[in-house]
Each structure stands twice: as C-alpha cells, then as structure tokens.
N, CA and C atoms as an extended XYZ file, in Angstrom:
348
Properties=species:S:1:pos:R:3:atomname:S:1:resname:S:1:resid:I:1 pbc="F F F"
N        10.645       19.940       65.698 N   UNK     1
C         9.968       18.657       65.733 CA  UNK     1
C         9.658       18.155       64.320 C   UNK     1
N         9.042       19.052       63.394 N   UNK     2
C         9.120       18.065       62.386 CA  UNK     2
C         9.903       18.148       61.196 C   UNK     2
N        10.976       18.648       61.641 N   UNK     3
C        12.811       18.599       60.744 CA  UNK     3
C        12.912       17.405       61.013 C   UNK     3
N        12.521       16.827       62.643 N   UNK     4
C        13.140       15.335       62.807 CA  UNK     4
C        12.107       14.028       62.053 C   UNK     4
N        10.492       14.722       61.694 N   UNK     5
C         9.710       13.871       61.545 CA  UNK     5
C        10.304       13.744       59.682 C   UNK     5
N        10.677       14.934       58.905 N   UNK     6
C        10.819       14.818       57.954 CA  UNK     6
C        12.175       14.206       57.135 C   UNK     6
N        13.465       13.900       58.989 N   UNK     7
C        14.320       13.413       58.423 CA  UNK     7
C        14.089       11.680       58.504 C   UNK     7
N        13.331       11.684       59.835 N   UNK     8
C        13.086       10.368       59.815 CA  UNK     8
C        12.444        9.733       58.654 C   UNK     8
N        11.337       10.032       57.600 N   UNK     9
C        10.538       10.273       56.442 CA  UNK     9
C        11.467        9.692       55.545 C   UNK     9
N        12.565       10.562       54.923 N   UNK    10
C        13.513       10.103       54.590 CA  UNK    10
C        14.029        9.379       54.536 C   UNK    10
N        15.127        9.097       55.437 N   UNK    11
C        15.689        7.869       56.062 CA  UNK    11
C        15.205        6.444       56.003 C   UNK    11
N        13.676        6.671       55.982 N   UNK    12
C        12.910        5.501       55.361 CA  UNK    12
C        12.515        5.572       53.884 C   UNK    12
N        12.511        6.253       53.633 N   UNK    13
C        12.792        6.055       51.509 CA  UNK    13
C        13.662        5.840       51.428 C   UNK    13
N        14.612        5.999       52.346 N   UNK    14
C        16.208        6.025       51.728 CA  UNK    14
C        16.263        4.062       52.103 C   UNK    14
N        15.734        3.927       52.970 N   UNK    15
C        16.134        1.973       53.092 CA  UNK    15
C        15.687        1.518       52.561 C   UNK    15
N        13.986        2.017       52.138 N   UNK    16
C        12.766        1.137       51.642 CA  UNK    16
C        13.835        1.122       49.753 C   UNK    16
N        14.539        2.042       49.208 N   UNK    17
C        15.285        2.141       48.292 CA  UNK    17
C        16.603        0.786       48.411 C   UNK    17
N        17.073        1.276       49.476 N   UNK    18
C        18.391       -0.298       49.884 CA  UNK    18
C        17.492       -1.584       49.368 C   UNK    18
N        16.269       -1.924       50.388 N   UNK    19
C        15.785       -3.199       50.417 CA  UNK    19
C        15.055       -3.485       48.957 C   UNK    19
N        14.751       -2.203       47.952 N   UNK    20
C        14.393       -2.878       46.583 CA  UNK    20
C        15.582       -2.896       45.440 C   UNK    20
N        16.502       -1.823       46.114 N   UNK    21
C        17.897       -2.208       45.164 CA  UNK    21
C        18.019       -3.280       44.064 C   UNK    21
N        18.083       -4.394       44.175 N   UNK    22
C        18.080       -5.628       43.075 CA  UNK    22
C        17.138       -5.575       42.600 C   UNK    22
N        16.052       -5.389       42.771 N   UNK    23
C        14.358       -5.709       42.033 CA  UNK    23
C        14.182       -4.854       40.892 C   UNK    23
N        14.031       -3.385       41.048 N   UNK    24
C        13.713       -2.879       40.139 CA  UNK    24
C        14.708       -1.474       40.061 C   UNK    24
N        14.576       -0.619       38.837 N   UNK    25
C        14.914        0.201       38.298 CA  UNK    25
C        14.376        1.704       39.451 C   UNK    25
N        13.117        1.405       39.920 N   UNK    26
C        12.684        2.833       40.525 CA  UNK    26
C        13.044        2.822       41.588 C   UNK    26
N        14.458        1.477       42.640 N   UNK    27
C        14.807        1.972       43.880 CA  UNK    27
C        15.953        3.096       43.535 C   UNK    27
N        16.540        3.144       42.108 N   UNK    28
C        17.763        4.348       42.212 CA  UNK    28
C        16.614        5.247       42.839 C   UNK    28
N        16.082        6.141       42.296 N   UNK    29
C        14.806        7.373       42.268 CA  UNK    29
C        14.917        6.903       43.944 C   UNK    29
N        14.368        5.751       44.870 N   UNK    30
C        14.117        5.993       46.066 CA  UNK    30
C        15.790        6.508       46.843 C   UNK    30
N        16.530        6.235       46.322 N   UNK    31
C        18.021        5.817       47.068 CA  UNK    31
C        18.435        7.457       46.480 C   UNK    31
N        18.373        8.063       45.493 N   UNK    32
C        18.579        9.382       44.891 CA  UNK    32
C        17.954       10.294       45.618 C   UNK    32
N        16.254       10.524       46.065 N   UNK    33
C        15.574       11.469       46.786 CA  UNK    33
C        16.113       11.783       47.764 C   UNK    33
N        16.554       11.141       48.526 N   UNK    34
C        16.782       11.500       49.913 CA  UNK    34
C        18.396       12.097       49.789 C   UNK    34
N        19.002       11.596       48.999 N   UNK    35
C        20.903       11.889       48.918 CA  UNK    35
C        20.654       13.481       48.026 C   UNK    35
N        19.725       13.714       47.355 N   UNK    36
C        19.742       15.093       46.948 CA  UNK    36
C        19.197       15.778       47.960 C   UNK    36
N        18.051       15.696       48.647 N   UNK    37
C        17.599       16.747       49.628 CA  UNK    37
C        18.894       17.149       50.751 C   UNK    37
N        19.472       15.833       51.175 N   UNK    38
C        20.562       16.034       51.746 CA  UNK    38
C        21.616       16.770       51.868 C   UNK    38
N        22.121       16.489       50.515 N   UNK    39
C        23.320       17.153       49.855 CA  UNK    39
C        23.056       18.104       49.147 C   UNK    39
N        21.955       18.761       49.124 N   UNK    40
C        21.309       20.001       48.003 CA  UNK    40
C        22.293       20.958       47.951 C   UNK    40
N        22.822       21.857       49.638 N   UNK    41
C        23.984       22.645       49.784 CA  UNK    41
C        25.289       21.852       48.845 C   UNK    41
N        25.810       20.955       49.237 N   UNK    42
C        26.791       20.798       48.260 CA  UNK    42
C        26.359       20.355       46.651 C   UNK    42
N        25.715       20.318       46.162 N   UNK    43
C        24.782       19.893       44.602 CA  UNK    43
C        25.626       21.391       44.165 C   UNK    43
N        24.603       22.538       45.168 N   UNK    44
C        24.778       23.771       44.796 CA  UNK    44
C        25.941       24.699       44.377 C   UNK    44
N        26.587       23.702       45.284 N   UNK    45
C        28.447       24.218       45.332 CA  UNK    45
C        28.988       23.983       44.006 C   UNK    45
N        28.596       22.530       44.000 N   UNK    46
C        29.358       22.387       42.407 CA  UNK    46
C        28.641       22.578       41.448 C   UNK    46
N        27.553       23.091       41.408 N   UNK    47
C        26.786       23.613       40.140 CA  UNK    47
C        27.188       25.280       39.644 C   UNK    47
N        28.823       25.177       40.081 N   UNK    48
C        29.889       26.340       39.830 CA  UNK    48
C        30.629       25.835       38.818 C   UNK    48
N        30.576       24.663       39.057 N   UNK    49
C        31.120       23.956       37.515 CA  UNK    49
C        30.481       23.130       36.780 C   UNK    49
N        29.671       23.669       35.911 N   UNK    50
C        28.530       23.320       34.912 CA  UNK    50
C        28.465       22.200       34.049 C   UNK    50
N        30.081       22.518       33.440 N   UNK    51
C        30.144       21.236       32.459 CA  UNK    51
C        30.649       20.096       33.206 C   UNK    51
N        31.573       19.885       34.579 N   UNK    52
C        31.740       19.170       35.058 CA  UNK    52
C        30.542       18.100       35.222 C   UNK    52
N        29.774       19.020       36.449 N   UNK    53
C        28.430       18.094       36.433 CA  UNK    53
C        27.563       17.474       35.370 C   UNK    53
N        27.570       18.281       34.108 N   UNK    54
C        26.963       17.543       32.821 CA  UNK    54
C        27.789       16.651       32.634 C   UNK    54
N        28.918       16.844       32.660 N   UNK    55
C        30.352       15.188       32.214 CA  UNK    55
C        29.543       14.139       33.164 C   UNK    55
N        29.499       14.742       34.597 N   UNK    56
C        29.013       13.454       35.177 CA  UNK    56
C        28.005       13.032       34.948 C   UNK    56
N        27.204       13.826       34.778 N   UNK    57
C        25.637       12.973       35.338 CA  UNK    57
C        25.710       12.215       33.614 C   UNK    57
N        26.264       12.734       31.950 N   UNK    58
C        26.410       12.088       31.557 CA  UNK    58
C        27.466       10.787       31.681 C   UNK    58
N        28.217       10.438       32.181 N   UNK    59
C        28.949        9.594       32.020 CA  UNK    59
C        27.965        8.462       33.114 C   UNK    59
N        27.694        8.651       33.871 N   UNK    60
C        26.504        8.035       34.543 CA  UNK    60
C        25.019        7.389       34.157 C   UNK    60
N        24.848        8.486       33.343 N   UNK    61
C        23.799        8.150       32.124 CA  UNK    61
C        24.422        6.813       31.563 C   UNK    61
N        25.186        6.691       30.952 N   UNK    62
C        26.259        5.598       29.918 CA  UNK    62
C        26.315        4.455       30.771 C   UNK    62
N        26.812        4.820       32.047 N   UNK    63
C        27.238        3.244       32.762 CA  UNK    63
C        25.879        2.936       33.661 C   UNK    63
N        25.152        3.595       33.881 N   UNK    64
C        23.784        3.334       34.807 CA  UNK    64
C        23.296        4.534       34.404 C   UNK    64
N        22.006        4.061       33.794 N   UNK    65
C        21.171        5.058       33.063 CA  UNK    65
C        19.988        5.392       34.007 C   UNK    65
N        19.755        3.564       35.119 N   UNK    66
C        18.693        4.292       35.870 CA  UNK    66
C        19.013        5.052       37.140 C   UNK    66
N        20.426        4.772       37.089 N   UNK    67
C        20.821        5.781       38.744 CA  UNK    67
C        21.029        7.491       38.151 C   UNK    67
N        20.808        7.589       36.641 N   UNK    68
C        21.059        8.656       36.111 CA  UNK    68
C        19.415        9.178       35.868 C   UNK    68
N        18.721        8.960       35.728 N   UNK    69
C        16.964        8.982       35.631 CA  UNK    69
C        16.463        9.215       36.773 C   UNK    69
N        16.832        8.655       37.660 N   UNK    70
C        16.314        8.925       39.374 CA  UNK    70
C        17.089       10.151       39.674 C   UNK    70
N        18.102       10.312       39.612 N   UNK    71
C        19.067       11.697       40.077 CA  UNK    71
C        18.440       12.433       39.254 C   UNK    71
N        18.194       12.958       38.168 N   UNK    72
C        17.462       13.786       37.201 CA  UNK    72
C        15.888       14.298       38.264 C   UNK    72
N        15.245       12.776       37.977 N   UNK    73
C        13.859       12.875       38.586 CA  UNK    73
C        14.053       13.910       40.103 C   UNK    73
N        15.008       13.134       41.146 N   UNK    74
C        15.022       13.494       42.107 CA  UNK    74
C        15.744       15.257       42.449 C   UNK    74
N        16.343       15.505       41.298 N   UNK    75
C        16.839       16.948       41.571 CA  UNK    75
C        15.807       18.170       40.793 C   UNK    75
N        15.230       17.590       39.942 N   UNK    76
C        14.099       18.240       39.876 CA  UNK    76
C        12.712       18.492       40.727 C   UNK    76
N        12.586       17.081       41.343 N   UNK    77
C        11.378       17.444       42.641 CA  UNK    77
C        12.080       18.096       43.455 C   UNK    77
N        12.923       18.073       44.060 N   UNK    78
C        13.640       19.018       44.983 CA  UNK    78
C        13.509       20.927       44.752 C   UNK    78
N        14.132       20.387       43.574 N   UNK    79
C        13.980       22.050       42.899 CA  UNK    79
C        12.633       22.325       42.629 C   UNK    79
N        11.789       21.808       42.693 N   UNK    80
C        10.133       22.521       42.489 CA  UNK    80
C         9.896       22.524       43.996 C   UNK    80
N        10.604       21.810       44.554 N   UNK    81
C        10.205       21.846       46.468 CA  UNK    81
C        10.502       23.298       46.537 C   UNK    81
N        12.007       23.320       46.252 N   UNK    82
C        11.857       24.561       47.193 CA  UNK    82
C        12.022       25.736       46.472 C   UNK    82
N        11.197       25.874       45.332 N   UNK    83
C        10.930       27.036       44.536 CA  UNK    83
C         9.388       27.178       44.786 C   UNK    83
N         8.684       26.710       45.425 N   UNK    84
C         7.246       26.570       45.250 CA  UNK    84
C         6.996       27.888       45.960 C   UNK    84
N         7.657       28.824       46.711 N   UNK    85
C         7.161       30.129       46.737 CA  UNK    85
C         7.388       31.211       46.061 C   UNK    85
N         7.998       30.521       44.808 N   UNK    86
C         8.063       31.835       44.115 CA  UNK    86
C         7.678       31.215       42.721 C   UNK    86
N         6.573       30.115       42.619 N   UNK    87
C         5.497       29.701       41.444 CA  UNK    87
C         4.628       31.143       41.602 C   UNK    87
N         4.106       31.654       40.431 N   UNK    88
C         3.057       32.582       40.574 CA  UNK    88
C         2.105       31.747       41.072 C   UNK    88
N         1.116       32.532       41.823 N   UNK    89
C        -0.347       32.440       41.883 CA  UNK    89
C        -1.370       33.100       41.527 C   UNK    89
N        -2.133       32.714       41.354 N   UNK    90
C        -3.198       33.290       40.470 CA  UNK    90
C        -4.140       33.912       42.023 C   UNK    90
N        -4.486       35.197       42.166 N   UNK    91
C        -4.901       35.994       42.976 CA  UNK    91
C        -6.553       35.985       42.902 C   UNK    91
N        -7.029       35.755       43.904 N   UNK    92
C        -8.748       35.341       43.260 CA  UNK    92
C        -8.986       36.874       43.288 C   UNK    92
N        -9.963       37.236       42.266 N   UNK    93
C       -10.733       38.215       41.358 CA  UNK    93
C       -10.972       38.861       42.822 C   UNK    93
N       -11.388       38.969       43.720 N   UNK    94
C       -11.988       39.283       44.904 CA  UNK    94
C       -11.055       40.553       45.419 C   UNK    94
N        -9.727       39.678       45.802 N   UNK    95
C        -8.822       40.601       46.372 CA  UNK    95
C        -8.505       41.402       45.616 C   UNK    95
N        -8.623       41.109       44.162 N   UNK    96
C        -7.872       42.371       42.921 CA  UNK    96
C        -8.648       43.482       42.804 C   UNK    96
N       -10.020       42.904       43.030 N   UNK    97
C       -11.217       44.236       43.182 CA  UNK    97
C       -10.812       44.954       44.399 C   UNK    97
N       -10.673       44.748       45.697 N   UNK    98
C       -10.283       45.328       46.463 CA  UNK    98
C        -9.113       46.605       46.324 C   UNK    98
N        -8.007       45.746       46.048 N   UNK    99
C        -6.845       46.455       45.592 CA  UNK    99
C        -7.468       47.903       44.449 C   UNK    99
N        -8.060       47.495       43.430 N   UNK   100
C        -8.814       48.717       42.345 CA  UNK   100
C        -9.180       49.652       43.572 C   UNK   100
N       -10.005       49.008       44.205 N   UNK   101
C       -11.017       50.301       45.268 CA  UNK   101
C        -9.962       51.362       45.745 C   UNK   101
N        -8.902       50.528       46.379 N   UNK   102
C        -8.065       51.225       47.441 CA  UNK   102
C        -7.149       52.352       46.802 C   UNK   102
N        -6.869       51.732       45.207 N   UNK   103
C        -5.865       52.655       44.661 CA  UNK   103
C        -6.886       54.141       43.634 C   UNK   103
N        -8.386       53.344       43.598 N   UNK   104
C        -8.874       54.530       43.205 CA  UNK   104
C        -9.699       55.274       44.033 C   UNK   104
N        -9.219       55.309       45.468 N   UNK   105
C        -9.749       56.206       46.613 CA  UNK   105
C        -8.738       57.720       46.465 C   UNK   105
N        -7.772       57.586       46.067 N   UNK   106
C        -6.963       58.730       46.267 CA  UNK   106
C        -7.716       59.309       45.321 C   UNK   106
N        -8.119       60.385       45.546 N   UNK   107
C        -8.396       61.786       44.218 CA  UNK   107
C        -7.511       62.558       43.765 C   UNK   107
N        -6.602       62.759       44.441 N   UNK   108
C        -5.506       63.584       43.431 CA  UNK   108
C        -4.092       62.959       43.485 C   UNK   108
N        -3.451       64.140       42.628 N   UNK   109
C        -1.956       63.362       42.474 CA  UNK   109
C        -1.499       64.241       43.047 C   UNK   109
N        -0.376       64.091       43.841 N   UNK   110
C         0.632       65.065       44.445 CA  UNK   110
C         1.514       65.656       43.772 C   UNK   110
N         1.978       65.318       42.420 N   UNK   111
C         2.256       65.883       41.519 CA  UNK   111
C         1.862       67.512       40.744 C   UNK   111
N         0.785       67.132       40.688 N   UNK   112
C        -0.337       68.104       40.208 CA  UNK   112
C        -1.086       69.442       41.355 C   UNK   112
N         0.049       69.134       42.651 N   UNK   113
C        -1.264       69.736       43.954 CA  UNK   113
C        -0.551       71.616       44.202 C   UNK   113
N        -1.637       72.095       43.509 N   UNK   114
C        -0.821       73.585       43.887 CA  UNK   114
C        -1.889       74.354       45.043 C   UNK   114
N        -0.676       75.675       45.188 N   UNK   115
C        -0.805       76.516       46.662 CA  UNK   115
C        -2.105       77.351       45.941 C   UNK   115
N        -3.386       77.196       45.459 N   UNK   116
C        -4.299       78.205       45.245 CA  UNK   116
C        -4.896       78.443       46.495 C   UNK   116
C-alpha cells in the first residue's frame, strides 16, 4: 500500500515538474527526482562505466546546465535516501553504560581457566 502511495507521490512531482517546465530552472530538479528514483537500478548499471557517465552528465552540463544541476541534486538525495541506514548514529550514553555492565559481568577469561 504505500509503494503505491509513494509512487503516486511521485508521479505528481513528476507533472507538477511538466506544468512548470517553461517558468523556471527548479522544474528540471522536479522532472529529474522522480526519473532517478525510478531508474536508480539502471543509473547503477551504467555506473560500470564511469567516464562514460562523467562525458555525459558533462556534456549536459554544457548544453543544459540546469537539467545537469537537478540530475546532480536529484542523484544525490536519492543516494542519502537509501544509504540512511548505514549513516552512523550516535548511541545515547544510556545504552553504552549498559553494554560496559554486561561485558564487565564476566569474571574470568577462558583463556586463562585451569583444572586446579
């Protein structure tokens, strides 16, 4: 259910992007978000050929700089989307005390444990 709420989501940045097309510079960025989340699997494919994609996205840069600024913008929010579980977090002081307790409950080392 909400794969469909988040494609529908989409789908409407992606028009509300069509219908400002002529106006301004930040509908590339709306018309870009949604075509990268989309196409992320294939982004990925060809990010096997490195300099290719730098040729493009520069040569794109050159002839449309803002459909090249929004694709930038938009493949980077993507990529913090779906890296956001493996951002560190900072562990509140609480649980780390815990963790101390638990690892200094053991009294000996098994290393050290002889047959007296």
């Amino acid at each position: 259910m909400m794969k469909h709420l988040s494609n529908i989501l989409v789908m409407l940045v992606f028009v509300i992007g069509l219908a400002a097309y002529g106006n301004t510079s930040f509908a590339w960025f709306l018309l870009c978000l949604p075509l990268v989340v989309w196409f992320w699997h294939v982004l990925g494919w060809c990010m096997r050929f490195p300099r290719l994609m730098a040729f493009a996205w520069f040569v794109l840069l050159c002839f449309q700089w803002p459909a090249a600024l929004g694709l930038s913008a938009s493949v980077i929010i993507v990529l913090m989307f779906k890296q956001r579980h493996s951002i560190a977090r900072e562990t509140p002081a609480k649980r780390r005390q815990q963790r101390q307790c638990l690892l200094g409950s053991y009294d000996y080392d098994f290393r050290t444990f002889s047959d007296d």
